[in-house]
C-alpha positions in Angstrom: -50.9 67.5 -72.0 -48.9 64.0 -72.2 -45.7 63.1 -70.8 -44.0 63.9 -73.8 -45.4 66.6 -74.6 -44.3 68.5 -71.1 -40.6 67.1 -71.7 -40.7 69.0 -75.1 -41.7 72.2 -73.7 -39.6 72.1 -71.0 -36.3 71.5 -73.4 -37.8 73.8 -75.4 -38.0 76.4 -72.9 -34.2 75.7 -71.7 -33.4 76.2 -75.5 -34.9 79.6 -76.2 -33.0 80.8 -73.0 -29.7 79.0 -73.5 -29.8 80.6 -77.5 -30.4 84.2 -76.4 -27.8 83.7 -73.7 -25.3 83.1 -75.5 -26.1 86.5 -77.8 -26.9 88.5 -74.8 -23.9 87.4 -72.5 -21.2 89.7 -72.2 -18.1 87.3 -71.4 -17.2 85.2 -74.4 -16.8 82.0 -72.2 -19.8 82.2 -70.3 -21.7 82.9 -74.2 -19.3 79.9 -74.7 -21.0 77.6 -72.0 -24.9 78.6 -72.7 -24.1 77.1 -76.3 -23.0 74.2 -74.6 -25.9 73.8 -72.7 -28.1 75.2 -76.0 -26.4 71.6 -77.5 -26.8 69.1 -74.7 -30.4 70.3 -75.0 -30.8 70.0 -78.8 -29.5 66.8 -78.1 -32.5 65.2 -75.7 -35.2 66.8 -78.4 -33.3 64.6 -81.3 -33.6 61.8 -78.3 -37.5 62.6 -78.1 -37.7 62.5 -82.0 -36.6 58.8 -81.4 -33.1 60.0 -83.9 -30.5 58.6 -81.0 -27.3 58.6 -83.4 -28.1 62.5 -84.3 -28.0 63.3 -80.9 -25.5 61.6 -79.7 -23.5 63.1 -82.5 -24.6 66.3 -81.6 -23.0 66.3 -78.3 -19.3 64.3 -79.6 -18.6 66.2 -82.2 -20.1 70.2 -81.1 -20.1 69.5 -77.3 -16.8 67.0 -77.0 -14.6 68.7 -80.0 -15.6 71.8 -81.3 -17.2 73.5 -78.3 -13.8 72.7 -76.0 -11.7 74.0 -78.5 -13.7 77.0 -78.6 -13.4 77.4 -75.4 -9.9 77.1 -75.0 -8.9 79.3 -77.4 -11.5 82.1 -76.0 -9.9 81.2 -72.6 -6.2 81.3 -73.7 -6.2 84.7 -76.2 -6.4 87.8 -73.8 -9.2 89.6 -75.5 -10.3 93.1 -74.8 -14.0 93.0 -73.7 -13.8 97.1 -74.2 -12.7 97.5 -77.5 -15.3 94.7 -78.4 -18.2 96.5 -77.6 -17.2 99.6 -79.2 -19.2 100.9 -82.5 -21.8 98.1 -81.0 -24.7 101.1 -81.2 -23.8 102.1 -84.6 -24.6 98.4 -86.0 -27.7 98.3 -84.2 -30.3 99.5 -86.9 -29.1 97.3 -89.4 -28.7 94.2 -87.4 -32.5 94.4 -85.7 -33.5 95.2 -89.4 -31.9 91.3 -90.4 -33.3 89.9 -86.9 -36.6 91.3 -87.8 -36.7 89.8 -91.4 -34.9 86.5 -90.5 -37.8 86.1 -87.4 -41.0 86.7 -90.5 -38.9 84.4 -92.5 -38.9 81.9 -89.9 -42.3 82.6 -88.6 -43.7 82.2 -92.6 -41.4 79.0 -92.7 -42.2 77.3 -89.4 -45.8 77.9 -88.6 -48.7 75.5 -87.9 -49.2 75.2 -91.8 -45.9 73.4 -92.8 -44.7 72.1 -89.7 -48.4 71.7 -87.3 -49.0 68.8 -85.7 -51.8 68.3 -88.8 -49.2 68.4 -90.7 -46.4 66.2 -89.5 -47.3 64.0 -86.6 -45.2 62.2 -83.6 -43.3 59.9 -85.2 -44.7 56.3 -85.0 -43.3 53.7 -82.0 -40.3 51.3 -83.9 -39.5 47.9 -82.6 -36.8 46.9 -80.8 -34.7 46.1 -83.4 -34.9 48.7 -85.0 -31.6 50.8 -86.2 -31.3 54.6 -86.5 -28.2 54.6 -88.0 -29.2 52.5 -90.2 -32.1 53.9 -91.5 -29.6 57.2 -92.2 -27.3 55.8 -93.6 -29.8 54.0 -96.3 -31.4 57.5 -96.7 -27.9 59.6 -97.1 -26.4 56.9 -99.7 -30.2 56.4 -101.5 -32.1 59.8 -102.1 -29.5 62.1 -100.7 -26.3 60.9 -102.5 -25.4 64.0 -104.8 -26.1 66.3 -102.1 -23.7 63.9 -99.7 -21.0 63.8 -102.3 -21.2 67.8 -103.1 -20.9 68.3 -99.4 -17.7 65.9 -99.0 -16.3 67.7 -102.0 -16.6 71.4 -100.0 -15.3 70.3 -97.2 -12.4 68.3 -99.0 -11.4 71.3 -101.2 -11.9 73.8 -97.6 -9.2 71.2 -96.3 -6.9 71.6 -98.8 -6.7 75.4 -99.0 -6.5 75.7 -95.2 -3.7 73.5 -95.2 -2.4 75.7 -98.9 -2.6 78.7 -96.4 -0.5 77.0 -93.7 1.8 75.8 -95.8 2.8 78.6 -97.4 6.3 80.5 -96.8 6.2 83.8 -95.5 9.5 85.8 -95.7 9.1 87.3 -92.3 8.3 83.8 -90.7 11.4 81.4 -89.1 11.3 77.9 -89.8 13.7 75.2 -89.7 14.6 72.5 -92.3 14.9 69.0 -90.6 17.2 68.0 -93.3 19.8 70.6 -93.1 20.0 70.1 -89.6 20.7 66.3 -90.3 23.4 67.1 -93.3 25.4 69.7 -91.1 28.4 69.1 -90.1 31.5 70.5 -87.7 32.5 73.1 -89.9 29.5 74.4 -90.4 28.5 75.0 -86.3 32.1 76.0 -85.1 34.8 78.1 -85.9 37.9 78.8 -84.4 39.3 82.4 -84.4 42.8 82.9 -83.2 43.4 86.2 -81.4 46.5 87.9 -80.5 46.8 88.2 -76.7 47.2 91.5 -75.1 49.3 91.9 -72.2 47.6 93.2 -69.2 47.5 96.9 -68.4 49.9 97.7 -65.2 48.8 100.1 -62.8 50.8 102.8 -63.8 49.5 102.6 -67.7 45.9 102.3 -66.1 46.1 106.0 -65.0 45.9 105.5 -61.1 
């Protein structure tokens, strides 16, 4: 076994338990962290794979944004652990069924006669000068463009209806207008009422 070959298995290894920590843990943030880890590990197998800008990717934009806000919203919400869990028996059938199908599928997908080392081999050595992001950036704008484009699309028209679903006025919802504020005037914020004055009760009228 080579050098390289240990460091695989030994990421590896820290993936597989990292993954079925986070389904297996019963505290959101700790599930929270193990993906974390699950990431920084991913990460050092894309290093391995010589693909640096992938994994340095991984960790900025899973790890460094979507992870932490992940966590803070798991962290700030006051979530009931106990009413999670509840009916978790009664789903159990079905969900080991589509574990037990997605595994065969993966297992039929991933073995040693797509993916062997036969098959595909350690990527070769590249000189120093060599540039990763380059390379996918030539192979995203060259043989990948539709599918690029198609997925810029989705995720432009997903921007534009979450921001149609923010936007939208609700009639039980309070919100204020900048520009009436700016165009009110005195009238509008104070008025005087004039009241006749009262003279006060004596003790005799008081009843003592």
């Amino acid at each position: 076994m080579t050098y390289t070959t240990a460091i695989f298995y030994f990421f590896a290894a820290i993936l597989v338990f990292a993954g079925l920590r986070v389904i297996t843990a019963r505290n959101p943030v700790h599930a929270a962290l193990y993906l974390v880890l699950a990431f920084f590990t991913a990460a050092g197998l894309w290093m391995l794979l010589e693909a640096e800008f992938l994994a340095i990717t991984l960790v900025l934009v899973y790890v460094g944004a979507v992870m932490v806000l992940f966590l803070f919203v798991v962290m700030m919400l006051d979530i009931n652990l106990e009413k999670l869990r509840q009916g978790f028996w009664d789903y159990l059938p079905v969900a080991g069924f589509i574990a037990a199908l997605l595994m065969i599928e993966m297992a039929l997908i991933l073995g040693s006669r797509h993916f062997g080392l036969d098959v595909i081999g350690a990527p070769p050595p590249h000189p120093a000068d060599y540039s990763n992001t380059k390379e996918l950036g030539r192979v995203l704008y060259t043989e990948y463009v539709y599918a690029f484009e198609l997925a810029a699309v989705i995720l432009l028209v997903a921007i534009v209806a979450a921001i149609a679903l923010t936007l939208r006025r609700r009639k039980d919802s309070k919100y204020i207008d900048p520009a009436q504020q700016v165009r009110v005037k005195r009238g509008d914020r104070l008025r005087i009422v004039k009241m006749q004055s009262t003279p006060k009760a004596g003790r005799g009228e008081s009843g003592e």
